[in-house]
Every structure is written in structure tokens, then in C-alpha cells.
N, C-alpha and C positions, 0 to 999 in steps of 0.2 A: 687215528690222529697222526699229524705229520705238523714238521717246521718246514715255511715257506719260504723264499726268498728273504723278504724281510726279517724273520725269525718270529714272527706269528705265528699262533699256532692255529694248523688250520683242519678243519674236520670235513677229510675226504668222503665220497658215494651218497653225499644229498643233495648237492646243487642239482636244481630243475629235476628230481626226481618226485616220486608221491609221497606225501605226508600217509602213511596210511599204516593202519594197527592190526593186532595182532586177528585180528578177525576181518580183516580184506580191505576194512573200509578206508576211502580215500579223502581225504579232508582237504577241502576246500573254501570252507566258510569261520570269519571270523568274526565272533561277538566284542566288543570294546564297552565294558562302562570307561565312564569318564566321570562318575562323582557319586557318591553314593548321598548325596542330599537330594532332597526333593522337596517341592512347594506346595505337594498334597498331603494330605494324611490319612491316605484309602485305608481304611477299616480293616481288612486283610491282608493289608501289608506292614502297619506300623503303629505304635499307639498315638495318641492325637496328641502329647506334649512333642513327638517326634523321638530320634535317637541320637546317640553323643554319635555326632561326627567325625569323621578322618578329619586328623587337623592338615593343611596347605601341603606342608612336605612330606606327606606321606603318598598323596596323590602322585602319578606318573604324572610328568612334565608332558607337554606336547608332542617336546622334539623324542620324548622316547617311547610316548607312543607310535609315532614314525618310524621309529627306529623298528624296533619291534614287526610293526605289519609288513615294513618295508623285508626284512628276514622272509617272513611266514610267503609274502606273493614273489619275491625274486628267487628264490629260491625251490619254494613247492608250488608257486603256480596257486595259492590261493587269488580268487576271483569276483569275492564276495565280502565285503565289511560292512557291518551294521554298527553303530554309535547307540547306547544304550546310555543306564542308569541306575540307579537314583532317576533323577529327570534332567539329561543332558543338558538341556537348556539353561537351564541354571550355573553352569560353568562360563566362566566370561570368555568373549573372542573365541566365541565357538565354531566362524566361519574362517577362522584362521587355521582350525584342524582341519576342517574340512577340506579345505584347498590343499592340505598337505598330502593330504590321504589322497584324494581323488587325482593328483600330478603319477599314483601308484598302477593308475589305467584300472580300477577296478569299479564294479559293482556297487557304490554307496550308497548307506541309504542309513536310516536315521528311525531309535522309535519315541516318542513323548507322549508325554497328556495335554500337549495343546494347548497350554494358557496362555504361553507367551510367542506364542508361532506368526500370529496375526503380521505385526512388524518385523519379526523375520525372515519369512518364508521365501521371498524373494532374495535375502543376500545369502544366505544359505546354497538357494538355486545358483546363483549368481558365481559362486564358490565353488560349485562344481558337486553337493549332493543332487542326485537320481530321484531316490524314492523316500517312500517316509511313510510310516505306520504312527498311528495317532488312539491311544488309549483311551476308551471312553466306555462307561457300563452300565448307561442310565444316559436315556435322552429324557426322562423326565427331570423339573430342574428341584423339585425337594428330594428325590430318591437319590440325584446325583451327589445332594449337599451331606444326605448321609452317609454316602460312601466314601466318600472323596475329603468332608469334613470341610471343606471350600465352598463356595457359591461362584461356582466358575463355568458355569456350564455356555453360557453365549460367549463367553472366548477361547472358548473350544473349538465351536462351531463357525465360529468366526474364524479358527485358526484354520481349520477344513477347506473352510472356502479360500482362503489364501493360500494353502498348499497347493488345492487345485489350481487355482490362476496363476501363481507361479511356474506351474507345466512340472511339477514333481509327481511322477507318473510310473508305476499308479501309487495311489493314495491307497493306504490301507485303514481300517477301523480296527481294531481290538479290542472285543469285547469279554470279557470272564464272565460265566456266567454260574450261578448259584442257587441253589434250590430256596425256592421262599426269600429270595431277594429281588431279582429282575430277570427270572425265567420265564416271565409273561410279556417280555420285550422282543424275544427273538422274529415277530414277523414285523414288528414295528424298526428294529433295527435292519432289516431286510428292504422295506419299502424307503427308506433311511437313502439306504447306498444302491438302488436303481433310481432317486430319484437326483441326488447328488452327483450321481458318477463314479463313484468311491466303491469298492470290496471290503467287505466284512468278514472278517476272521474271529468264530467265537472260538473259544478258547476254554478247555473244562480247566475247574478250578482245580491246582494244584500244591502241595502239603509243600510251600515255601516260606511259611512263617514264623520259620521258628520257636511257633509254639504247640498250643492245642487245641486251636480253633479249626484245623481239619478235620471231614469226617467223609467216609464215600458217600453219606447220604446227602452233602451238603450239594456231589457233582451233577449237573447236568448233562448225562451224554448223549455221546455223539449221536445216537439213534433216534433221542427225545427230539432235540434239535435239527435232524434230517426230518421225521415225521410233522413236525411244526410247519415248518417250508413250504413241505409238500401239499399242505392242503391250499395253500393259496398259490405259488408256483413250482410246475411242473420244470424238473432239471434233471440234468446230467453229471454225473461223475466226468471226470478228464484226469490225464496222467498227471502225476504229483511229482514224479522226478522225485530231486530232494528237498523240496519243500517240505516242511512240519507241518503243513494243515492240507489234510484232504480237499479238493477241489471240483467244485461245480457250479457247471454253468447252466443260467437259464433257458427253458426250451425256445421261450419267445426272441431270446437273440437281445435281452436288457439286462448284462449285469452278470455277476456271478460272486460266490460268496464262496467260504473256506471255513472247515472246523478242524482244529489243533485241539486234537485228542490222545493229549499225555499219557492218559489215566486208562481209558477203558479202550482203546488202539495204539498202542506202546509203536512208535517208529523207530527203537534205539536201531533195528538193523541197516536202517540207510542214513544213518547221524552221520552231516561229512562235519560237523562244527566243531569248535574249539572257543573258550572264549578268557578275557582278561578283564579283571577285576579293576578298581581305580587305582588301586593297591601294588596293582604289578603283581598278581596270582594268576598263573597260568592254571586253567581249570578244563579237561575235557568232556564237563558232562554238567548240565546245570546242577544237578544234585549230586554232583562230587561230594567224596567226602575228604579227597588229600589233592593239594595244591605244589606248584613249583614255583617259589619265589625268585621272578624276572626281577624285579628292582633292584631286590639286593646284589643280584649278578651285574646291573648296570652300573649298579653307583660303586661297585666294587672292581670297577675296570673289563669287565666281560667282555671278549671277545665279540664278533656276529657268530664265528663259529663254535663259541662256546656257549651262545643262546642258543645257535640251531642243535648242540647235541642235549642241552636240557630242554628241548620242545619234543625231539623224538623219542626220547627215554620216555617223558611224561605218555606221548599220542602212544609209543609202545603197549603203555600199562594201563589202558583204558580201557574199561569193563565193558561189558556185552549190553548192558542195559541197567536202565534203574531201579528196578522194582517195586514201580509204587504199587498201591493197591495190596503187597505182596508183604507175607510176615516178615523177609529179611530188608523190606526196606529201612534205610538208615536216613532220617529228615538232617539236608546240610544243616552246620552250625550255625552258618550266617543266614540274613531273610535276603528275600527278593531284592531288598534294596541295597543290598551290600554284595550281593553276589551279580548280579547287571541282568535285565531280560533278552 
């Protein structure tokens, strides 16, 4: 630490250096919720009256979400921001962040459940988001109303199609999937996104609910859902980088799909991610279980240089992996929707 010209204090050896911990890894990618409300009430993530919300002023403002990412990519060269939730969409002037982040030159991209995409997707695009992963876990429309606890399923699909026509490229699917619920979809969700244009990302189910509705018997893995595949079409693996979901493409040259295997293929060893709550909780690991509060540092006059030395204390002291499946695993306090996807 040193005073600058100004007499700011300023925190020397990180500009344009690697964000990276105590185990090599290089972090590059940032997750963003932006609200921890949502317009669904999916079964495994919430009860159906909903939860008490963040009230307004608890939420990070726009300008400090900016602030914020703006630190993370000038500084370490993050390349990648994703816009999460709750269900982003539901925050108003949503393409007002959008364009703010994206003036950042990086990677945007967005993930939702699609009900209200239809009439946005275009000003979104427009704004300057890339990509966009769209939640869906039932293309049937009664199995969706009982997941989801909504009858929303054709403005999903409809949202789908306007992502695509918007040129938000590529479109991704996310699907969770769970034993004795809709693990008899996986070829049906496959002929899905070769016949849309879209990649499918299934997703094994993960101990993020805060409660005790978890159980390894409930996951689908990644093996069950590669052998499913395979019997209608013939693929390939491809490099994954760092990518969360395993990658392949079809032999025929239509399509290709992904499975994001938390549970029974752990990838903690190539995590470049970091992510931020609506809250202003810096978190390195979905399943953290201790947090660094950004907001209070903002609204309490913080430095950038004193953001950048509590992001690298925090990336410092970030663990090898999460242990699920594992007796010393710790389930976060918060659910899926409070902690951001």
C-alpha cells in the first residue's frame, strides 16, 4: 500500500496482473446476480408462496455494479461476465446495465427462464449482450407447470425463438435434470436444440436449496445422460477449456450439446470464476460458505484500490473445491436464488 499524488491510497503489483489463487488458478470470469426475485417458483429452488425479498436498497445500484466489474476487467483482465439471478429479467432497465457492461469490451452474456424474453431479446441484443442461456427442464407443458409452479411454457419457447432471431449467439438451454422427474427427456431435449439451432447444457442436480430435498439418488449423471445420447446420436467429446460443462459434438455435423457435472465430475481444478451477489457479496465458489462484503466498502467510501485488495485477499483464500457428494461438504446458507447461477 502507498499514497499517490492525490493522497489516495493506492494498492501497488495488481494492475493488469492475474487474479489468481493460492492453487495457480487464473480467474477470469464473472458471475453478477442482479436480484434475487424471480417470477417462477421451480420446486427445487423455492417454496411456491416465494421468499422475503431484498428490500430496493439493499440491491447494488447499476452504477456499482459497473464499478465493480469495471475493477475486476481493468485491472485483471477479466473477459467474461454473465448476468444472473433470481431471474434478471425482472429488474427494470435491464438493458441500461447491459450497455454499461458491455462499453467494458467483454464477453456478455445473460442467463433466464425465458418468460419475458419474447419482447426483449432484441433490445438486449441491441445493448450490446452476446449470449444468453435460457433455463428450461420440461418441454412438456403439465410437467413444466409442476416444476416451475407457472403455466409459462410457450413464452419460453417463444422467448427461444427470439433470442435466436435477435442473433444472440449461441443460445444455450439449461436443463437440470432429476431422477423420477424429467430423466426420460434427455433425447427429447436433444432433438429440441438440433432442430432449433440451440445447445443444451444438462446440468446434474445440485445440493443448493437450502434445505433437504437433496439426495445423490435424486442426480442424473453425467454417464446416464451420455449413454441416452448415444443411442440415437453418435458424438464426440471436444476441448472444454474452461467451460463447466463437458462438451460434444454431433458426428453428423448438427448440433452439439454439453453436461455440467458438479456432482459426479467436480471441475473445481480449472474454476477461473468469481461471482457477486445482488447484495454486494463477493463470493469465490458457488458453494461458499464466507463472503466479502463489496457494498459496505462502496457505500462506505472505498477506494477502487481498496476494492481491488478485498477481491484478492478473498481470490487468495479460496478453497481447492467443494465437496459435494463428500462427507465434509458444507450446503451454502443461502438457496440458488439468493446466491445467483
Amino acid at each position: 500500500m502507498s499514497l499517490g499524488e492525490s493522497g489516495e491510497t493506492t494498492y501497488s503489483g495488481h494492475v493488469g496482473s492475474d487474479l489468481q489463487d493460492s492453487f495457480g488458478r487464473v480467474h477470469r470470469d464473472l458471475r453478477i446476480s442482479i436480484t434475487d426475485r424471480c417470477n417462477f417458483r421451480c420446486a427445487y429452488c423455492m417454496p411456491e408462496e416465494g421468499m422475503t425479498w431484498l428490500p430496493r436498497e439493499r440491491l447494488l445500484t447499476y452504477e456499482e455494479i459497473e464499478r465493480i466489474a469495471r475493477v475486476l476487467v481493468e485491472r485483471y483482465d477479466f473477459d467474461s461476465i454473465r448476468l444472473t439471478g433470481g431471474e434478471p429479467m425482472v429488474r427494470a432497465n435491464l438493458p441500461v446495465l447491459v450497455e454499461k457492461l458491455s462499453s467494458l469490451g467483454v464477453d456478455l452474456a445473460i442467463t433466464t427462464n425465458g418468460a419475458t424474453l419474447a419482447g426483449a431479446a432484441q433490445d438486449l441484443a441491441d445493448a450490446g449482450l452476446e449470449r444468453i442461456n435460457i433455463s428450461l427442464d420440461s418441454l412438456q407443458a403439465e410437467r413444466f407447470f409442476e416444476l416451475t409452479r407457472r403455466d409459462e411454457l410457450d413464452r419460453v419457447l417463444a422467448g427461444i425463438d427470439a433470442a435466436v432471431a435477435a442473433g444472440l449467439a449461441p443460445v444455450k438451454i439449461n436443463a437440470v435434470l432429476m431422477n423420477g422427474i424429467n430423466d426420460d427427456e434427455v433425447v427429447d431435449f436433444i432433438e429440441f436444440g438440433r432442430e432449433k439451432g440451440v445447445s443444451v447444457r444438462f446440468i446434474e442436480f445440485m445440493p443448493l436449496d437450502a434445505d433437504d430435498n437433496w439426495s445423490i439418488d435424486r442426480v442424473v449423471a453425467q454417464a446416464d445422460i451420455l449413454d441416452a445420447i448415444a443411442e440415437v446420436h453418435p458424438f464426440t467429446a471436444v476441448a472444454r477449456n474452461n467451460d463447466p460443462a463437458n462438451r460434444y459434438v454431433f458426428d453428423d455435423g448438427i448440433g452439439d450439446f454439453g453436461v455440467i457435472a458438479t456432482v459426479t465430475d467436480q471441475f473445481c481444478d480449472s474454476c477461473d470464476r468469481v461471482r457477486l451477489t445482488a447484495d454486494g457479496q463477493f463470493r469465490t465458489c458457488l458453494f461458499a460458505t464466507d463472503e466479502t462484503d463489496l457494498r459496505a466498502m462502496l457505500r462506505n467510501g472505498a477506494t477502487d484500490d481498496e476494492l481491488a485488495e478485498a477481491i484478492v485477499t478473498a481470490v487468495g483464500n479460496k478453497w481447492a473445491g467443494h465437496q459435494v457428494n463428500n462427507v465434509l461438504f458444507i450446503r451454502p446458507k443461502r438457496s440458488m436464488s439468493q446466491i445467483g447461477g
